[in-house]
N, C-alpha and C positions, 0 to 999 in steps of 0.2 A: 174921565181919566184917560191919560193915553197909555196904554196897554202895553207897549213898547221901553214905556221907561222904567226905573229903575225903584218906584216906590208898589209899596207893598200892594197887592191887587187887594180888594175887597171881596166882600158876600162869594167867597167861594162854599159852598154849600159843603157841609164833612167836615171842614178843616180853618183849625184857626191859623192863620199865614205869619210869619216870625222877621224873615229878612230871607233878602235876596242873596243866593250863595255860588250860583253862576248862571251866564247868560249865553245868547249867540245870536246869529243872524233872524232867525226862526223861531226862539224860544228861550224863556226864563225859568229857570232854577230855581224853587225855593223852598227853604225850610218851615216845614209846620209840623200841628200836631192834625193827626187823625182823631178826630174828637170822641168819637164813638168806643177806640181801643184805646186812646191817652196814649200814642205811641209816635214819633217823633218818624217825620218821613221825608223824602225829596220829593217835591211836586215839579212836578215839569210841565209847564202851561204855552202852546203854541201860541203864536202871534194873531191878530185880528183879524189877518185876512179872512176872506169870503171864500176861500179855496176847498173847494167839496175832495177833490186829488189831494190835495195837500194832508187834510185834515185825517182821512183815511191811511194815507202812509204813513202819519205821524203816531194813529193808535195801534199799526202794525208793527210797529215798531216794540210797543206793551206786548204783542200779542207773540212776535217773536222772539222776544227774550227769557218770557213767560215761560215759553215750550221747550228753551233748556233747563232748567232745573240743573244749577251746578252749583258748589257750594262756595264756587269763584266766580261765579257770577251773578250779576248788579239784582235783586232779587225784586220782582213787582208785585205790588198788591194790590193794584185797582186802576181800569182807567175809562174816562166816559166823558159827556160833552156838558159844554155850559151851556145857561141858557142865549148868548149870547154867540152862539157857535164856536165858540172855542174847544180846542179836547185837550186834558189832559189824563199826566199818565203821575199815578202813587207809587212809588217804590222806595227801599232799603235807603235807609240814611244812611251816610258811612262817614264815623266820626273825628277818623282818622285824617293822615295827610294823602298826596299821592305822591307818586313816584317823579313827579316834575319838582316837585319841593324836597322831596331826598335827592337829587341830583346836586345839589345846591350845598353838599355837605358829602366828602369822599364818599365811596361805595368799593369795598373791598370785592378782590375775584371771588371769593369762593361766597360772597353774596352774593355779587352779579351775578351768579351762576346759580343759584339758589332761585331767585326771582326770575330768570329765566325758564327754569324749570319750570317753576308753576305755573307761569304763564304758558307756557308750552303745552302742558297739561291740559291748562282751559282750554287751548285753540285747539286740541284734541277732540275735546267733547263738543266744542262748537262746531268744528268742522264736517265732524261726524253727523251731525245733525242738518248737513247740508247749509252751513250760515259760515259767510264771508263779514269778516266785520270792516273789513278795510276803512281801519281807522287808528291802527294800534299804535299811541301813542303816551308817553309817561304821563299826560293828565288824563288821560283815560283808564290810568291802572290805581287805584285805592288802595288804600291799607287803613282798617278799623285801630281802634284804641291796643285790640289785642294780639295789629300786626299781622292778620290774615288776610290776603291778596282779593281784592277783586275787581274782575272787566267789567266796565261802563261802557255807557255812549253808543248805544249802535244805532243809532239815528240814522247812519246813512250805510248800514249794512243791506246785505242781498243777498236773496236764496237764491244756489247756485242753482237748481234743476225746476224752477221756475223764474220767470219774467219779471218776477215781484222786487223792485228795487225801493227803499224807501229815500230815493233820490230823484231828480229828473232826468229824462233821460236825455244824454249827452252831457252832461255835466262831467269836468273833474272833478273826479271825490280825492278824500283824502287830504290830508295836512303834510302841506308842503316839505318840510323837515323830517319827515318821516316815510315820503309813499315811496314806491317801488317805481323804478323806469317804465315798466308797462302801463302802473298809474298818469306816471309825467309825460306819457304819450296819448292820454284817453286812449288806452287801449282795452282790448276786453280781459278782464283778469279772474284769477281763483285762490285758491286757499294759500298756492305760494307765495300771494306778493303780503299776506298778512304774515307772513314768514320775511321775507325780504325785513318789515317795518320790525318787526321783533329783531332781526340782525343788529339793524340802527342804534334801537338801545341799548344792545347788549354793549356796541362799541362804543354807546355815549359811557357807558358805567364803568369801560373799563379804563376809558381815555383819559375821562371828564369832559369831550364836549364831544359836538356834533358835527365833525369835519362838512357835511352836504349844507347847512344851513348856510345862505347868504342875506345880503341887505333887502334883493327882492326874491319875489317868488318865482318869477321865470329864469331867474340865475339858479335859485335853490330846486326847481324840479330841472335842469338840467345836469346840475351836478349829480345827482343820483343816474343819468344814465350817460353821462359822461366820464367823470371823476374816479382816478382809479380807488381801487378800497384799501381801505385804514390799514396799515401797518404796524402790528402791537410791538413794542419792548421786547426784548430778548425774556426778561421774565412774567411775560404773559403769552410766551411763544406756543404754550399748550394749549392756549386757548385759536389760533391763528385758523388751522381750517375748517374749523365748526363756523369761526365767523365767513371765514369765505365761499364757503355752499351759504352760506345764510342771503350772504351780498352779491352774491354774483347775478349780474347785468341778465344774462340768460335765465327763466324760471325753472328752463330744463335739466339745470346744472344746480340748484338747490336742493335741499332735502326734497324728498317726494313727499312729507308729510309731517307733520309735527310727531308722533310717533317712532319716526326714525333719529327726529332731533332729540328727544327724552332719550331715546338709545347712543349714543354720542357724549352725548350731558352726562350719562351715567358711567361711560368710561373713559370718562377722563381721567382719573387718577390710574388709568392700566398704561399709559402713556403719551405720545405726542401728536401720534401718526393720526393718520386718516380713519382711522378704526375706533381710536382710542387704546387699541392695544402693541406692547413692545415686543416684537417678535422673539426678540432674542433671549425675554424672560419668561418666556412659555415654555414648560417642564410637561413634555408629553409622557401619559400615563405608560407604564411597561402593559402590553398585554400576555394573558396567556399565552401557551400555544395554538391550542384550540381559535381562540381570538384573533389570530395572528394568522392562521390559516386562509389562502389569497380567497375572499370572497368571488370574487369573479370564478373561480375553479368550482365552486360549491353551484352560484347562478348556469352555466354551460350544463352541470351535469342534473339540474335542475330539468333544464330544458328537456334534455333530451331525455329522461325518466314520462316529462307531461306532455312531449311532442306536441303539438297544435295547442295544448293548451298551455304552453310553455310562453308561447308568443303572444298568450294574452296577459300573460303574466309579466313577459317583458315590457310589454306597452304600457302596461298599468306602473310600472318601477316609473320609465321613464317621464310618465305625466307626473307621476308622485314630485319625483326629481326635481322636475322644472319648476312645479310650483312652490316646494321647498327653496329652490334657487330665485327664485323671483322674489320672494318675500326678505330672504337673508339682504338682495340686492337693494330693496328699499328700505331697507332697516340699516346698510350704511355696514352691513356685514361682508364685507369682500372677501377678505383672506382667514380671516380669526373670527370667532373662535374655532379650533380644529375641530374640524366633521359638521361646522354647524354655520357652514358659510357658501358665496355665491360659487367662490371658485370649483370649492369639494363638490357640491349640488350638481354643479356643469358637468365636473371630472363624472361624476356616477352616471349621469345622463348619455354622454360619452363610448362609457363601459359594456353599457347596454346598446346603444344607437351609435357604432361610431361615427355616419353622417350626417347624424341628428342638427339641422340647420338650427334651429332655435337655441340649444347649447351653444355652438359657435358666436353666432349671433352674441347671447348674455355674455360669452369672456370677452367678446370684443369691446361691449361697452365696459365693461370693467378693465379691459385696459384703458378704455378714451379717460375712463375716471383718472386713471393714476397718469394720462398724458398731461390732462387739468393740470393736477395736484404738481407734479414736474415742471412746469409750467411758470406758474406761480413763482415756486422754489427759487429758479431757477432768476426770475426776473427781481426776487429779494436777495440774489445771492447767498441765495443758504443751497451750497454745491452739496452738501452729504446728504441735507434731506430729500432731495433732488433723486441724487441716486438711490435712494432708499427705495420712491416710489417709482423709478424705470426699472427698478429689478423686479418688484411688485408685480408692474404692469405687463414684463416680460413672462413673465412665468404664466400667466393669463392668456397671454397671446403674444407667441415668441417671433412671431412675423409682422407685429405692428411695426407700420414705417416710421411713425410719427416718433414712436418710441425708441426705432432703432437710430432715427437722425437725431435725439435728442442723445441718446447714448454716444454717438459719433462728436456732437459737438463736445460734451464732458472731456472725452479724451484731447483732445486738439491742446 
């Protein structure tokens, strides 16, 4: 029998085999039962080759997916070799459609945004777990009878802080309509370009197509680091710079982590901006007097009550500080919420240190952010949200030039 085509394999030992339900270069898809638990599974059965590499990455692949334990992702049950050297891998039937066959039938925003989410979520605990799946793509995301999301296919995922790739080395990975520019370069990549590929969908869902796709594939991976990015509707405008840290050309300019995009996702209904939140509808709480009382006069007279040990005290504020600041910054918290953001974090650091280079430092990249976002704005012709984020960026760092020549051409 040839092993490669498309009829039912035989004597697979466990399992009575049903029909073929998808295939690839490498490997057939198929539906059976697990005979032993009568329980209906996807078999995934490699190709014929004689390949001892091959055949290893391919049950790494079971072994890897195995090791997240997520309730969104593709669940395995078994996987071992034939006597013909073949390996394969038993896992979660999922009886639903996927997300390439809902495309094919509108997708509201506040879906999109829903399905996003969860995905986000997954790439969370995937990421966390050191696994790059760089392959995120709408026939890779499933949804069961009861509608509950889950990632497939990591076939040609990689652990990032080992060598172990279950691909060859020098290959591009990745599906063309969906990889990130550093993919379309074979370059070396990380958890952002599986971000980058998640941006993709969001804007196929929100479009209805996929502006990077072309006729070939060396058109369609150049358009991903060529092609400027998607431009939504005036009433998808809230959604505009979540997708643009998602899509941007640069990794360094994207979310720093799926975590920060769940943070983002979630306030979006607080408004437009880069935070998610509307400045002007923020109602700061009244404080006491007491409360009110300038903390820095309380800290000085601190000091000088614990002398020498005053200055351990200050130094310990200021570490506190910064890592409080570091984490607001990658959580996509710049300005809001009040007291619990990059900018405040810097300011206190500041208060205590005022040449503290690393504070300086974190406002300056919080201003480069809101030069981006201005940026952007600016080359959409949206002039007020423009100004929104140079005044932002000003406040942050009132001697950025970028910012002040961007303020300078507004007026003109």
């Amino acid at each position: 029998m040839d092993i490669m085509s498309d009829s039912v394999p035989e004597n697979i030992p466990g399992f009575q085999i049903h029909n073929l339900i998808a295939k690839g270069g490498m490997a057939r898809v198929y539906l059976a039962t697990q005979t032993a638990l009568q329980r209906k599974v996807a078999l995934k059965i490699m190709d014929g080759r004689k390949d001892e590499n091959f055949a290893e990455r391919f049950l790494n692949e079971g072994r890897l997916v195995a090791s997240l334990n997520h309730p969104n992702v593709i669940k395995i049950h078994d996987l071992g070799r034939l006597d013909d050297g073949r390996v394969f891998i038993s896992m979660e039937y999922i009886d639903g459609e996927d997300l390439e066959q809902r495309l094919a039938r509108p997708i509201g925003a506040d879906k999109a945004v829903a399905i996003i989410h969860k995905i986000a979520e997954c790439l969370a605990h995937v990421h966390e777990h050191g696994v790059i799946h760089r392959d995120i793509k709408p026939a890779n995301i499933l949804f069961n009878k009861e509608g509950t999301l889950v990632l497939t296919d990591f076939g040609i995922a990689k652990q990032k802080d080992t060598d172990v790739s279950l691909t060859r080395d020098g290959d591009m990975v990745g599906s063309p309509g969906y990889m990130s520019p550093e993919q379309a370069r074979a370059k070396e990549i990380d958890h952002r370009s599986d971000l980058y590929s998640l941006g993709v969908i969001f804007a196929e869902m929100l479009t209805g197509n996929n502006q990077f796709k072309d006729d070939s594939y060396i058109q369609t991976s150049m358009n991903h680091i060529q092609m400027e990015l998607p431009h939504l509707d005036d009433n998808l405008s809230q959604y505009q710079s979540i997708l643009d840290r998602l899509l941007d050309k640069n990794p360094n300019q994207r979310f720093t982590n799926a975590k920060a995009l769940i943070h983002a996702l979630d306030q979006l209904e607080g408004g437009d901006d880069d935070t998610g939140f509307d400045l002007s509808k923020i109602k700061m709480p009244r404080k006491s007097l007491l409360a009110r009382f300038d903390t820095l006069i309380f800290i000085v007279l601190l000091i000088g009550f614990l002398g020498a040990g005053g200055y351990l005290f200050q130094q310990a504020m200021v570490k506190n500080n910064l890592e409080k600041a570091a984490i607001a910054y990658s959580n996509d918290r710049l300005m809001l919420p009040p007291e619990k953001n990059a900018v405040y974090f810097y300011r206190q650091v500041q208060r205590f240190d005022p040449g503290n280079t690393e504070a300086q430092v974190g406002l300056d990249q919080v201003a480069e952010r809101y030069v981006s976002l201005a940026e952007k704005s600016l080359k959409r012709r949206q002039k007020k949200k423009a100004k929104k984020y140079l005044q932002r960026g000003l406040t942050a760092s009132p001697n950025n030039e970028k910012l002040l020549a961007l303020q300078a051409k507004l007026k003109k």
